[in-house]
Backbone as a ProteinNet text record, in pm:
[ID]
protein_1_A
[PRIMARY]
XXXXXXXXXXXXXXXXXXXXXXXXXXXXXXXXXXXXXXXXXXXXXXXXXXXXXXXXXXXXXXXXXXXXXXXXXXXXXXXXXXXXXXXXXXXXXXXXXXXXXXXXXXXXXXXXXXXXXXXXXXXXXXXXXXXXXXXXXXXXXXXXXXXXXXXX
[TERTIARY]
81.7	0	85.7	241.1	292.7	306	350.8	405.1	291.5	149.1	68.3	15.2	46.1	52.6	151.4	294.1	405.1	330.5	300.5	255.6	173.2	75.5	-53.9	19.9	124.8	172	257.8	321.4	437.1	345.7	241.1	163.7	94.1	68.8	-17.8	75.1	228.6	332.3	357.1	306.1	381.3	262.7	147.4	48.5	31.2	96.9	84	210.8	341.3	443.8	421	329.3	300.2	226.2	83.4	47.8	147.5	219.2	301	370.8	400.1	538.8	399.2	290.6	190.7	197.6	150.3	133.1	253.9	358.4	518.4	514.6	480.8	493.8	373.2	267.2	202.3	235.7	300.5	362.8	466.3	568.8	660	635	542.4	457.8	420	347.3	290.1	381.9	522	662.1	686.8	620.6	644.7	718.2	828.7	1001.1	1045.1	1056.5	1106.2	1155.8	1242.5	1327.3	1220.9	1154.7	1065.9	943.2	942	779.9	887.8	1009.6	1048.1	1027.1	1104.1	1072.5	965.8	875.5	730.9	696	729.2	629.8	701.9	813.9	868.2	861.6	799.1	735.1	576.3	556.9	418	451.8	576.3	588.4	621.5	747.5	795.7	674	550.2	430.4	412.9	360.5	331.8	385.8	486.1	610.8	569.2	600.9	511.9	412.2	312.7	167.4	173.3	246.8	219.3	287.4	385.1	464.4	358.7	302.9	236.2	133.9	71.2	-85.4	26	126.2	179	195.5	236.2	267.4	125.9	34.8	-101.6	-125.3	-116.1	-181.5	-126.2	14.1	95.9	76.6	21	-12.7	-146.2	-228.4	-426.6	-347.3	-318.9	-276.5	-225.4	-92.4	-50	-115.3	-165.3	-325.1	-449	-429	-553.6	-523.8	-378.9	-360.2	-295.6	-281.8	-255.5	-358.5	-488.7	-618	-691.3	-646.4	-720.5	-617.1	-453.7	-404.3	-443.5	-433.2	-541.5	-632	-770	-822.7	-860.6	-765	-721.9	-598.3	-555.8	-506.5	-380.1	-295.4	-198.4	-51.1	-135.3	1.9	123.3	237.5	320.1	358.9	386.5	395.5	513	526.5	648.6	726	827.4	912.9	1059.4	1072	1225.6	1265.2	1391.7	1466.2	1475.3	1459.5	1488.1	1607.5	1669.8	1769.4	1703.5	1782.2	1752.4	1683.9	1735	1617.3	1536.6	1456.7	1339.7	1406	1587.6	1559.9	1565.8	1531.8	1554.9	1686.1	1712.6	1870.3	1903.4	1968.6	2013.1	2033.6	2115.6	2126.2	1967	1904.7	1714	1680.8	1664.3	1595.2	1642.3	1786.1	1876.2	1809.6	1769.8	1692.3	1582.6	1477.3	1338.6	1304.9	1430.8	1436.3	1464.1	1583.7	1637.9	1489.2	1445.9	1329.3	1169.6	1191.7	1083.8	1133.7	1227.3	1286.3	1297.6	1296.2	1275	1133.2	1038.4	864.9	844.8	861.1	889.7	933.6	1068.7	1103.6	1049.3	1026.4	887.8	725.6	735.3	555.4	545.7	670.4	691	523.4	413.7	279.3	205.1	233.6	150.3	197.3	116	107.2	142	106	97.3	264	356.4	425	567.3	543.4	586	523.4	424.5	405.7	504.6	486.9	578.1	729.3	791.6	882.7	941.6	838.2	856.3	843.4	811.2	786.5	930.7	993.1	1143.1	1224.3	1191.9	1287.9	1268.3	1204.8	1173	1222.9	1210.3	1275.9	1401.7	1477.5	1554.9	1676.4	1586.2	1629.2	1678	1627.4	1652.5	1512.9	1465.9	1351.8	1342.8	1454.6	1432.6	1344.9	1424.8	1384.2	1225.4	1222.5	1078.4	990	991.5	893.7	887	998.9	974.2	925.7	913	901.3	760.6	706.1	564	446.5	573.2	476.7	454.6	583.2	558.2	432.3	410.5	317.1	203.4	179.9	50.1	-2.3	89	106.8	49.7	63.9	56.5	-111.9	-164.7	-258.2	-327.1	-317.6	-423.6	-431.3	-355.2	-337.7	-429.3	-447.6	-461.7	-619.8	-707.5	-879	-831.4	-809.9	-764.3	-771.7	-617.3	-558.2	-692.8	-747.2	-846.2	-971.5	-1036.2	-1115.8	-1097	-949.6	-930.6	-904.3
-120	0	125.8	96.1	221.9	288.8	192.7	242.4	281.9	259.1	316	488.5	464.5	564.3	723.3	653	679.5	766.8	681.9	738.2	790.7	807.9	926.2	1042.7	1022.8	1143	1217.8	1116	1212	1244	1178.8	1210.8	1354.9	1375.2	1531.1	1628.6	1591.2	1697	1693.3	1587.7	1613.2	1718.9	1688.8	1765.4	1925.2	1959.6	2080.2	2141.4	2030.6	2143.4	2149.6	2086.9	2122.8	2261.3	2229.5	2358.8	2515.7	2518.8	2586.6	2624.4	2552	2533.4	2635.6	2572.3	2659.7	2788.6	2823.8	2932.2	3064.4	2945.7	3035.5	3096.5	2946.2	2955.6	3051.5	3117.4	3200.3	3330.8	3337.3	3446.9	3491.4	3445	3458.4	3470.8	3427.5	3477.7	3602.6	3580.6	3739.5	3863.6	3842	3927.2	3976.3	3906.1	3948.7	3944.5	3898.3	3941.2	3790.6	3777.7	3661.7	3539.2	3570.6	3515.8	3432.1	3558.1	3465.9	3423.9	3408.4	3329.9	3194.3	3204	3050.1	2977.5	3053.5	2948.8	2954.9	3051.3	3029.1	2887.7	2860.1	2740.2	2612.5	2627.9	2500.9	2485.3	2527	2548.3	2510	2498.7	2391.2	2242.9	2254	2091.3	1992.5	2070.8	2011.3	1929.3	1982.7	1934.4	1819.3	1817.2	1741.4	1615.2	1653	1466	1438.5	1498.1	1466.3	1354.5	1449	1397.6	1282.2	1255.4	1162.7	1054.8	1085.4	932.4	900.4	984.6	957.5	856.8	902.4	773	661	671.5	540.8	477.4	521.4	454.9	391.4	474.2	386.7	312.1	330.1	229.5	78.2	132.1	0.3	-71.7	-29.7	-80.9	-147.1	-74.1	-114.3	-234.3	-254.1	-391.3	-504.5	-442.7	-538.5	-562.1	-505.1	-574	-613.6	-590.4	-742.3	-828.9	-835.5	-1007.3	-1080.3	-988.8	-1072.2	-1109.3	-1008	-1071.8	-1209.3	-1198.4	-1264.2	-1415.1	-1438.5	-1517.6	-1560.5	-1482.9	-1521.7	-1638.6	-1598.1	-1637.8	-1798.8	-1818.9	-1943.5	-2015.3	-1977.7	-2054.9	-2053.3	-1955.4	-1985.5	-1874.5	-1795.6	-1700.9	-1774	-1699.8	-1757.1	-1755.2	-1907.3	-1910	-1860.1	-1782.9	-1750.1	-1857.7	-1935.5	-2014.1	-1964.3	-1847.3	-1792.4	-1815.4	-1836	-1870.4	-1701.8	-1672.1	-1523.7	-1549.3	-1400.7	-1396.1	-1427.6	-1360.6	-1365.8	-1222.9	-1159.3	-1006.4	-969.2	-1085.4	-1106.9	-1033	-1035.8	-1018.5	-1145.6	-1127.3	-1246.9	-1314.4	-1447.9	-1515	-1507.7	-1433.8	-1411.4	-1530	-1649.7	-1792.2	-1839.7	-1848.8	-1861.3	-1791.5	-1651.6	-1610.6	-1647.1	-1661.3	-1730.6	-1859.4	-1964.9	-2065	-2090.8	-1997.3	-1973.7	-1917.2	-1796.4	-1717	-1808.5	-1882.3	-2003.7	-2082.4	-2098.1	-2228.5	-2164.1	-2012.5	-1954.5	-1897.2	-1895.7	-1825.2	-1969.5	-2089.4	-2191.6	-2249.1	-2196.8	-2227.6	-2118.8	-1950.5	-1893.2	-1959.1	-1988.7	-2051.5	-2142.4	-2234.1	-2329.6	-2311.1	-2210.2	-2163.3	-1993	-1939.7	-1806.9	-1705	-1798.7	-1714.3	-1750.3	-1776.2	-1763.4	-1642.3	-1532.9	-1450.8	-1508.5	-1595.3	-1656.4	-1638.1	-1740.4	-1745.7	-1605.2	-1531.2	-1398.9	-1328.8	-1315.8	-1273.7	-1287.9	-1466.9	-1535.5	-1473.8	-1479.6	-1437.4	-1272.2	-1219.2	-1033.1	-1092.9	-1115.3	-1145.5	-1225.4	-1268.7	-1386.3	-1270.6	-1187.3	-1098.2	-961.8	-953.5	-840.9	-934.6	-1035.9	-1094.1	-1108.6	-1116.3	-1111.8	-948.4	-867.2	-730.3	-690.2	-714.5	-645.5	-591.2	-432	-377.4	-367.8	-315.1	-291	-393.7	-505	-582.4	-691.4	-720.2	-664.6	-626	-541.4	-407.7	-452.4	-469.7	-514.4	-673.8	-748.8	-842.1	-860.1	-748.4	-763	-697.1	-583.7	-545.8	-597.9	-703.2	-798.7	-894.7	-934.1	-1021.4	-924	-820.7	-712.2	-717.3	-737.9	-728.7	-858.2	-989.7	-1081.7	-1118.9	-1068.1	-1057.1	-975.2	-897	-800.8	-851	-952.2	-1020.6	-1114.3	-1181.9	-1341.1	-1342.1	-1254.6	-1301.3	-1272.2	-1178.4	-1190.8	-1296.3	-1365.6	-1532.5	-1582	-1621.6	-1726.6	-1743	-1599.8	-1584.7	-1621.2	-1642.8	-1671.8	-1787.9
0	0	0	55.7	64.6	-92.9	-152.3	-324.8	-358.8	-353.7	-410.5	-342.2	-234.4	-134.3	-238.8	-179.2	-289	-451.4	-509.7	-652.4	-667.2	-536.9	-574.5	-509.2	-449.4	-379	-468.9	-541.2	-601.4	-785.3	-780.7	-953.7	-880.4	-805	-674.1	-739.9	-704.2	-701.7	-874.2	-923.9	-1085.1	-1183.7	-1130.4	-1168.5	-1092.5	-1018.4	-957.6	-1013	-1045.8	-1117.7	-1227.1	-1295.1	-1438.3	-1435.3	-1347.9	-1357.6	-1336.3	-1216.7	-1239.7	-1330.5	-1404.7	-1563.7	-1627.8	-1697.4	-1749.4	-1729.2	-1574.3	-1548.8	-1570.6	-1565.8	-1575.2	-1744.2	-1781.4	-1918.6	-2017	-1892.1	-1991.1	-1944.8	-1817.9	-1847.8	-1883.7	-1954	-2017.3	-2171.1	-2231.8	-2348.8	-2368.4	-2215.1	-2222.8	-2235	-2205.6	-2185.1	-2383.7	-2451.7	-2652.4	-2650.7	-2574.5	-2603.9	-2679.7	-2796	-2853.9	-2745.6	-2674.5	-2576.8	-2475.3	-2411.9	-2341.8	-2408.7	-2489.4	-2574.4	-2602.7	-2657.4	-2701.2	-2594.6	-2461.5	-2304.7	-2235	-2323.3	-2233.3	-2310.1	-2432.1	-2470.4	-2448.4	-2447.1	-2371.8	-2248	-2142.4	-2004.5	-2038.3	-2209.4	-2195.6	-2250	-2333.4	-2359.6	-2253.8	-2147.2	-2035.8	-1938.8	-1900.8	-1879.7	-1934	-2054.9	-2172.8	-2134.9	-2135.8	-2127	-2010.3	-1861	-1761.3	-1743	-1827.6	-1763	-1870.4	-1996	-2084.9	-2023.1	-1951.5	-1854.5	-1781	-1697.1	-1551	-1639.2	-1757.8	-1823.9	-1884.1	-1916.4	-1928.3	-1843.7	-1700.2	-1594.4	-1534.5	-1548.9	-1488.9	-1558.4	-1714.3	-1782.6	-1788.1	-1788.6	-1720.3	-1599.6	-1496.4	-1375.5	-1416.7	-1415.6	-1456.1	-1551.2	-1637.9	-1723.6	-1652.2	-1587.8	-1516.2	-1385.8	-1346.3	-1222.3	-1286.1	-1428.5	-1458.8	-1482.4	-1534.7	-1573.9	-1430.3	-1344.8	-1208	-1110.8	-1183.7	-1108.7	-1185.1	-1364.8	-1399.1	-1402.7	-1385.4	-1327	-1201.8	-1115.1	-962.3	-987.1	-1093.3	-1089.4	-1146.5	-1228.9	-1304.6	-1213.9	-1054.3	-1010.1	-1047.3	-1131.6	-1195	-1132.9	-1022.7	-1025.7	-952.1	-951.6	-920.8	-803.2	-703.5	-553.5	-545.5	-409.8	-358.7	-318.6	-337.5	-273	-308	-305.7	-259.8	-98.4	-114.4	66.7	78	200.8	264.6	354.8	372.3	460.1	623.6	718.3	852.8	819	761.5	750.4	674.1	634.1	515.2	349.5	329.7	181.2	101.2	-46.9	-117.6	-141.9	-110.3	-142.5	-292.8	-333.2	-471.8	-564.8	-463.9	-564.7	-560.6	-502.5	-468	-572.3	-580.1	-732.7	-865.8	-862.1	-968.5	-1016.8	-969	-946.4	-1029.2	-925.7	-1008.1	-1115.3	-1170.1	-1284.6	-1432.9	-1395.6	-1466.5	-1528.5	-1393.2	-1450	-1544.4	-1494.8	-1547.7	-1693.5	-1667.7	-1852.8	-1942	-1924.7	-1982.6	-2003.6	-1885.5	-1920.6	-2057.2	-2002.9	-2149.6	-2281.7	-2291	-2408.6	-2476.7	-2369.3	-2412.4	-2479.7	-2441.4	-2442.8	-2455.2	-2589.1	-2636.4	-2662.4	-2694.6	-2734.3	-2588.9	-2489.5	-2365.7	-2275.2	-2209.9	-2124.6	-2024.9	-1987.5	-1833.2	-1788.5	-1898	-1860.7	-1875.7	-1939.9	-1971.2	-1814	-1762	-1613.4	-1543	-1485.2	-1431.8	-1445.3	-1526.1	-1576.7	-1550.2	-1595.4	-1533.7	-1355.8	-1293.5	-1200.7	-1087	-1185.3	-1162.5	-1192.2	-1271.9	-1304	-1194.3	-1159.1	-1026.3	-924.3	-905.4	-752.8	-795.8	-839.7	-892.7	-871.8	-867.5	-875.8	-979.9	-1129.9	-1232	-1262.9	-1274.6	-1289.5	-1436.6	-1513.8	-1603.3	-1649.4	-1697.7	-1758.4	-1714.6	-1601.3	-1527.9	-1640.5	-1637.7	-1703.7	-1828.2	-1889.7	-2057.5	-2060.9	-2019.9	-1980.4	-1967.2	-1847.2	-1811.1	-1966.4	-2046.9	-2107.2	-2238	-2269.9	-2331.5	-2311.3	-2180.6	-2131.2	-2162.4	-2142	-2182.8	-2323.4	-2379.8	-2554	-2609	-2551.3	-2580	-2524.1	-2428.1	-2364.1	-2459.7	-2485.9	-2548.7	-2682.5	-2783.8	-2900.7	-2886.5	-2766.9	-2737.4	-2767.5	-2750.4	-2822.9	-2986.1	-3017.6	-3138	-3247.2	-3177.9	-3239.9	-3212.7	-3129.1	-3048.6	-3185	-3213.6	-3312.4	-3427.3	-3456.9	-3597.6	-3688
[MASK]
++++++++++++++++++++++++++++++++++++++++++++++++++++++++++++++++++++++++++++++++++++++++++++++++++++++++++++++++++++++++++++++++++++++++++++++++++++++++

């Protein structure tokens, strides 16, 4: 709950410095001085990129919390059986392990979501985010294809 906590707090602050940037940025327009009209309007694109991350970032989440509800629901998500330290982190040869065995269900079964989840999932315990992410939105991609194929 905290991270979600986290991201409504800091999307609060990304939407209030935009407005600001705006407001900067219309008055520096208002200044006619060549100089400040070029940086008044790039004080509206700077926004722009902003708020266009922040709907990628939800939309990435809302995706990746349906296919982990609708995994839920088919019984299929993936159990935790990583070893923990004495201070609850993950044992690195332990995720090494499960990552191994989940990047081979992948290889096996390249047009299933399920296992592309799994996988973004081996790759976050793991502690590589990046790849995580491409991983999961691979699994998104493949998900949103999959009635598609089915119909055809």
């Amino acid at each position: 709950m905290t991270s979600r906590t986290g991201f409504f707090v800091l999307s609060g602050v990304l939407l209030l410095v935009a407005l600001l940037c705006v407001g900067e940025g219309v008055q520096l327009i208002a200044t006619g001085k060549p100089l400040g009209i070029g940086i008044g309007l790039c004080a509206f694109v700077i926004p722009l990129i902003g708020v266009w991350f922040l709907r990628q970032t939800v939309r990435f989440g809302r995706a990746s919390e349906q296919l982990a509800r609708e995994l839920e629901a088919e019984g299929g998500l993936p159990v935790d059986e990583l070893k923990r330290t004495i201070g609850g982190r993950i044992d690195r040869a332990s995720a090494d392990a499960v990552f191994a065995r989940r990047r081979t269900e992948a290889e096996a079964a390249p047009g299933d979501w399920r296992v592309w989840f799994r996988l973004a999932v081996a790759y976050a315990d793991a502690g590589d985010t990046p790849r995580a992410r491409k991983t999961m939105q691979h699994a998104i991609k493949l998900h949103s294809t999959e009635p598609a194929r089915s119909n055809a």
